[in-house]
C-alpha positions as CSV (number, residue, x, y, z in Angstrom):
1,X,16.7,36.8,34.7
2,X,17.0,38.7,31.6
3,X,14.8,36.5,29.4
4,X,10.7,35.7,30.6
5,X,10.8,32.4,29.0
6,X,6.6,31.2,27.9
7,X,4.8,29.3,31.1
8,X,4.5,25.4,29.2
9,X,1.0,24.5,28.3
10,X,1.8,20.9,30.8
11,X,2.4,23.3,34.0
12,X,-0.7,25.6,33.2
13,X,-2.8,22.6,32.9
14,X,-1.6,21.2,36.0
15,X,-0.8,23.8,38.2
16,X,-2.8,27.2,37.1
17,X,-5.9,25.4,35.1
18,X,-7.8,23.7,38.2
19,X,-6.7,26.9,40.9
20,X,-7.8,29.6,38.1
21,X,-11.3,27.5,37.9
22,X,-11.1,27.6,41.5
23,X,-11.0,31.5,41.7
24,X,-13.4,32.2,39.3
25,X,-16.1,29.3,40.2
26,X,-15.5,29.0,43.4
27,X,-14.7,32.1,45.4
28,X,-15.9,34.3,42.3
29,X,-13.1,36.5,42.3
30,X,-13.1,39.6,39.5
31,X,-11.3,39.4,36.4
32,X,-8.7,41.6,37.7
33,X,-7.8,39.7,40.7
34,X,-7.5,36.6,38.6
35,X,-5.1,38.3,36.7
36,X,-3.0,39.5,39.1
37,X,-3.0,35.6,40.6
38,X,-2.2,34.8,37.3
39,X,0.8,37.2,37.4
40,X,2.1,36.1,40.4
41,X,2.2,32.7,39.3
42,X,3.7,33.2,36.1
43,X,6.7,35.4,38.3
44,X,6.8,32.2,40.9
45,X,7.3,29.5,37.6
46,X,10.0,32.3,36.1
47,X,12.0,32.4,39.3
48,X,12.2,29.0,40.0
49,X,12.6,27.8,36.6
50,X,15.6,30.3,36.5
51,X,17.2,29.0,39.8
52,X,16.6,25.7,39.1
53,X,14.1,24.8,41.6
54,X,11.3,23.7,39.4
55,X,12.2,20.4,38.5
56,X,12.9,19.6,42.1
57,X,9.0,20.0,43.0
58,X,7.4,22.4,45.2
59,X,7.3,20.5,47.7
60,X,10.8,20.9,48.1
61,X,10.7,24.9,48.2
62,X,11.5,25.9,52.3
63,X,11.2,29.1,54.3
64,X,15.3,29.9,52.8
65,X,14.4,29.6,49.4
66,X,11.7,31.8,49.3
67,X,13.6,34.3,51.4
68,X,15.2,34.2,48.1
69,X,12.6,34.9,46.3
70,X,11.6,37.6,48.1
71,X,14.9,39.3,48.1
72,X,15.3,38.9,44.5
73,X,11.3,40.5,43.7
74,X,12.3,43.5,45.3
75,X,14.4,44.6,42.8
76,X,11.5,44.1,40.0
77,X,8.1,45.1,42.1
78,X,7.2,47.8,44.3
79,X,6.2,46.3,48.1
80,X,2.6,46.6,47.4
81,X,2.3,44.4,44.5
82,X,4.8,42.5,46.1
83,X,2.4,42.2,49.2
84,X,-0.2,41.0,46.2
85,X,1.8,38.5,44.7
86,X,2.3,37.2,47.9
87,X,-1.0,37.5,49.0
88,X,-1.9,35.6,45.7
89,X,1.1,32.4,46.1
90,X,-0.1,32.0,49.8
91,X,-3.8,31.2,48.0
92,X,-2.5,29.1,45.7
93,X,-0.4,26.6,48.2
94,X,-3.3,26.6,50.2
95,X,-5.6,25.1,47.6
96,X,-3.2,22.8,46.4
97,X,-2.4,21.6,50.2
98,X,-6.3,20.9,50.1
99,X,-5.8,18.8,47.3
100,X,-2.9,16.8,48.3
101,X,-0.2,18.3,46.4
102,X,2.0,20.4,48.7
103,X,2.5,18.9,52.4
104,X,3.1,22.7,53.5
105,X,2.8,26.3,53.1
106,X,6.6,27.4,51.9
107,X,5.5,31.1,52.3
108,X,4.2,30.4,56.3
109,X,6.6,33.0,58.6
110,X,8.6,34.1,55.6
111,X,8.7,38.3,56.2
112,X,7.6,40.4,53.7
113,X,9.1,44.5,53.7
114,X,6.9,46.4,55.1
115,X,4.2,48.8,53.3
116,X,4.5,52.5,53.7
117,X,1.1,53.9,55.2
118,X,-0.5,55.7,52.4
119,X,-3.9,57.7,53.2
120,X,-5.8,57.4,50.1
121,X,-6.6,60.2,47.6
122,X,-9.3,61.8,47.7
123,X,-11.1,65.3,46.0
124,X,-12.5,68.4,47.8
125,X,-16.2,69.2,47.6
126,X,-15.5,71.9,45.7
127,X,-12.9,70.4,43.1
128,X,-15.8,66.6,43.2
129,X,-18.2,69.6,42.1
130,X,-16.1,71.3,39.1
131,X,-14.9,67.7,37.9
132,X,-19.1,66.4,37.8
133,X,-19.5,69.9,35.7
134,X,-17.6,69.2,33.3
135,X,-20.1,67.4,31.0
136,X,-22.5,70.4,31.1
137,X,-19.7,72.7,30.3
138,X,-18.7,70.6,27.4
139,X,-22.1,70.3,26.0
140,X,-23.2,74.0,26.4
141,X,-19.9,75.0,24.7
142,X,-20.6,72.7,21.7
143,X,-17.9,70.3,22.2
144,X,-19.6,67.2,22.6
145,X,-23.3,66.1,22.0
146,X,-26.3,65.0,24.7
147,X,-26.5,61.5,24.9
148,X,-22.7,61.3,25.7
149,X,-22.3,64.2,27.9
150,X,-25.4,63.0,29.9
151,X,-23.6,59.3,30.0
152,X,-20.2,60.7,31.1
153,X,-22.0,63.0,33.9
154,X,-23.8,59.8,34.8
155,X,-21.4,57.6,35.1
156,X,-19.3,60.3,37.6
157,X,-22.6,60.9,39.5
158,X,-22.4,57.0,40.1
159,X,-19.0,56.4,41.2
160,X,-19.6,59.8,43.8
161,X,-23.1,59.2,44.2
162,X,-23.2,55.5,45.1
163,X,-19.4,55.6,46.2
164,X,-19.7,52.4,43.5
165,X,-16.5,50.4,42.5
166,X,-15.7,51.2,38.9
167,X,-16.4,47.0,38.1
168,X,-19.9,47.8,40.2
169,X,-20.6,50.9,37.8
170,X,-20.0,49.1,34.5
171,X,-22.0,45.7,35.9
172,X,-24.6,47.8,37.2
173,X,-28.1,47.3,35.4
174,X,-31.2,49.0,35.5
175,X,-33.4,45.9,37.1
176,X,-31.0,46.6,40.2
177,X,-31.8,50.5,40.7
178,X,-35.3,51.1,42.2
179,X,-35.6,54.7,40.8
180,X,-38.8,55.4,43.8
181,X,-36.8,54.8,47.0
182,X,-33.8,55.6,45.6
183,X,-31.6,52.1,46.2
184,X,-29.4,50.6,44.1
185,X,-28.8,46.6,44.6
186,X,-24.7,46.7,43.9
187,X,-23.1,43.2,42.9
188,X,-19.4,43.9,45.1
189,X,-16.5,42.4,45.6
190,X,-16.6,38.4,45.8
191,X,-20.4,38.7,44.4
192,X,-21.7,39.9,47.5
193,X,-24.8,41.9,47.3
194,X,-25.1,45.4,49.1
195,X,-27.7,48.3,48.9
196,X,-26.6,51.4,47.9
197,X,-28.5,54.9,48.2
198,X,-27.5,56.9,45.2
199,X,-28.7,60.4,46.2
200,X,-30.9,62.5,44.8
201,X,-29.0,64.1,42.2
202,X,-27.4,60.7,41.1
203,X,-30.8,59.3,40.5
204,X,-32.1,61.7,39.0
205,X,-29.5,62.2,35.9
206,X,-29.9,58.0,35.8
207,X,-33.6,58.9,35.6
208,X,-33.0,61.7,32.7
209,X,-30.6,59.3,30.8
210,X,-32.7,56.0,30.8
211,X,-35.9,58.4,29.5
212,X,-34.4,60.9,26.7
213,X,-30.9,58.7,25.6
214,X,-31.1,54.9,26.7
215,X,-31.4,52.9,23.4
216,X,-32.8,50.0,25.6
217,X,-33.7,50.4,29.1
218,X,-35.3,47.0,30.2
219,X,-34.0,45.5,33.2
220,X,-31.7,43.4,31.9
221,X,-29.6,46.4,30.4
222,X,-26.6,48.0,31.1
223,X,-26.8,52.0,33.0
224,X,-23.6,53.0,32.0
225,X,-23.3,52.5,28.1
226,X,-21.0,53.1,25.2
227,X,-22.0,54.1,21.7
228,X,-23.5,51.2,20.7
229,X,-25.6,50.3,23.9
230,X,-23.6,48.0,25.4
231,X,-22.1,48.3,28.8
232,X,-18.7,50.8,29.4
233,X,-15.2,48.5,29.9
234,X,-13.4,49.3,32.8
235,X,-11.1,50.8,30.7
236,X,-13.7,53.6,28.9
237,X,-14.8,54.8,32.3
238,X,-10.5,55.3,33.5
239,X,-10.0,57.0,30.0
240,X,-13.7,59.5,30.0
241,X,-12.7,60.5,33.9
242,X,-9.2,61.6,32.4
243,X,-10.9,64.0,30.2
244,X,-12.8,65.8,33.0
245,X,-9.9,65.4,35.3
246,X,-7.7,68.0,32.7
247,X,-10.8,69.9,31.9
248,X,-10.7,70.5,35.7
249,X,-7.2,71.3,36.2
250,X,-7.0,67.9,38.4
251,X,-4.3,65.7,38.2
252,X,-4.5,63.2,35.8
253,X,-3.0,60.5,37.8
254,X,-6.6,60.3,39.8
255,X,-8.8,57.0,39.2
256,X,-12.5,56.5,39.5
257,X,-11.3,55.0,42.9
258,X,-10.2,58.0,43.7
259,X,-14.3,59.2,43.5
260,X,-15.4,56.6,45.8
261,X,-12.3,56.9,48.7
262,X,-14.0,61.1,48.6
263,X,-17.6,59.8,49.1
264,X,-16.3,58.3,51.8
265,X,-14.2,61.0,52.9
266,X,-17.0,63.0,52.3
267,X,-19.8,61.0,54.6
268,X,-17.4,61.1,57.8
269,X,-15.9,64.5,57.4
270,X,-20.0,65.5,57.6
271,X,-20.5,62.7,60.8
272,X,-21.9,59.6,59.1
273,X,-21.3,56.5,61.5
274,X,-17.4,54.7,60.7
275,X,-19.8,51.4,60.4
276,X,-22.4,53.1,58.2
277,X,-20.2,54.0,55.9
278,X,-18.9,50.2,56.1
279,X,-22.1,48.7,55.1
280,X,-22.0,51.7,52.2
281,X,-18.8,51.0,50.9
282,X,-19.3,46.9,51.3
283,X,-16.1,46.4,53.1
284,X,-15.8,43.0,55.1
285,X,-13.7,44.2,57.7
286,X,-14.2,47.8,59.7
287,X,-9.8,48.2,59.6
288,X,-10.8,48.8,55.9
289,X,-13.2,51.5,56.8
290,X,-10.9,53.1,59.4
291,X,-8.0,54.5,57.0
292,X,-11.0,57.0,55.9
293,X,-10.9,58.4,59.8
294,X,-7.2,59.2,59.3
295,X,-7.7,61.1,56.4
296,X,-10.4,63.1,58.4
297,X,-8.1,63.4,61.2
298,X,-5.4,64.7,59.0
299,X,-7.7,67.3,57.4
300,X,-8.8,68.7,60.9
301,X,-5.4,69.2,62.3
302,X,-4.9,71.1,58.7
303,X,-7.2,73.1,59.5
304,X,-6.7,74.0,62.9
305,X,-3.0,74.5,61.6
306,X,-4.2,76.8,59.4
307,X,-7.0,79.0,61.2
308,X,-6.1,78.7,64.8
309,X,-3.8,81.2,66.6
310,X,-2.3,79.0,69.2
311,X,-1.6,76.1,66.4
């Protein structure tokens, strides 16, 4: 299809309106999963609308047609966000089989390609130290002033820290972080709740920031702020990492994910319990957990590759 024709206002009020409520109300999904549903719906209505299967109904869509479909979203999308799309179509025909619309599932037993195993990225201790630096080199060499040097150093120690989700960083307020044990009450994926210790050297820049350069530090109020006191987008905290990642000769392609996948990294490497670190990171299921064992498991055998005799 060479044109993406606009999604009309009477299918978005029927079709996306109520399951968009639905994510957001309901199941509490973040912004940027609703999006992506969004995306994925908008694709769906595209494709069908350009094959002329809209008009025939949904419930007319079987396991050959969206074969199709499948076939044909290769060629625009990568296999993980075509896994997400999917993921995000299977939702919707599920809700709207709850409510009477669709009689089936069209996407039940329809194969999807199959994802490459990727180990996720993650930084050394040495290079997590020289990017966390940075900051402090920047301010000593006159390059950038206090408040924000101590902000950006803070929002790092955070991510590594508290091995927070960038959405949990910038939605992190200081009624949440009891500064005398040390604890941070994180709001996580699907607004679940989870206790995070945030080290020693996490708390106490938090600590330093709130006294000398928070313009208002009540409970209520953001940690992680932008110039004029109100909480860092998603986007800020992407864009400030960049900054540290080429002071640091780090590539740039690196995201604040990248900080919490290395505190993770980090805790097993040194022998922290796989389920531990669960409950730290706030994943649901262990599987989750256990791609951070391969990447341990890949950096011993590097190692021994490299030090042993035998190897």
């Amino acid at each position: 299809m060479s044109e993406s024709p606009e999604i009309p206002p009477a299918v978005l009020g029927e079709w996306w309106a109520p399951f968009g409520d639905y994510l957001e109300r309901e199941r509490r999904y973040s912004g940027y999963t609703v999006r992506n549903y969004r995306q994925a719906f908008d694709d769906f209505y595209r494709w069908l609308e350009g094959a002329g299967w809209w008009g025939r109904g949904l419930d007319a869509l079987g396991s050959r047609e969206m074969r199709d479909f499948v076939i044909e979203a290769q060629r625009r999308f990568d296999r993980r966000t075509l896994h997400n799309h999917a993921s995000g179509l299977r939702t919707f025909f599920k809700y709207w089989m709850r409510h009477g619309k669709l009689r089936r599932n069209p996407l039940a037993g329809v194969p999807l390609p199959k994802l490459e195993k990727r180990l996720p990225k993650f930084l050394t201790e040495e290079q997590v130290k020289l990017l966390l630096s940075g900051p402090q080199r920047l301010l000593e060499n006159g390059s950038l002033d206090a408040p924000t040097a101590w902000r950006d150093r803070l929002a790092m120690e955070l991510l590594y820290g508290g091995g927070l989700r960038v959405s949990e960083l910038v939605g992190l307020r200081y009624g949440a972080i009891d500064f005398e044990s040390g604890v941070a009450r994180v709001l996580g994926k699907g607004r679940k709740e989870r206790l995070c210790p945030l080290g020693r050297v996490a708390l106490a820049v938090a600590a330093k920031f709130r006294d000398e350069f928070a313009r208002r530090p009540a409970p209520t109020s953001p940690v992680v702020t932008n110039a004029d006191g109100g909480a860092m987008t998603i986007r800020a905290v992407q864009l400030m990492l960049k900054r540290y990642l080429a002071l640091a000769g780090l590539p740039l392609d690196l995201t604040p994910h990248k900080l919490r996948h290395s505190y993770a990294t980090h805790l097993l490497n040194a022998g922290a319990d796989l389920r531990l670190v669960q409950e730290l990171l706030g994943h649901a299921q262990l599987a989750t957990t256990q791609v951070y064992t391969h990447v341990s498991v890949a950096r011993l055998k590097e190692i021994y590759a490299k030090a042993h005799p035998r190897a």
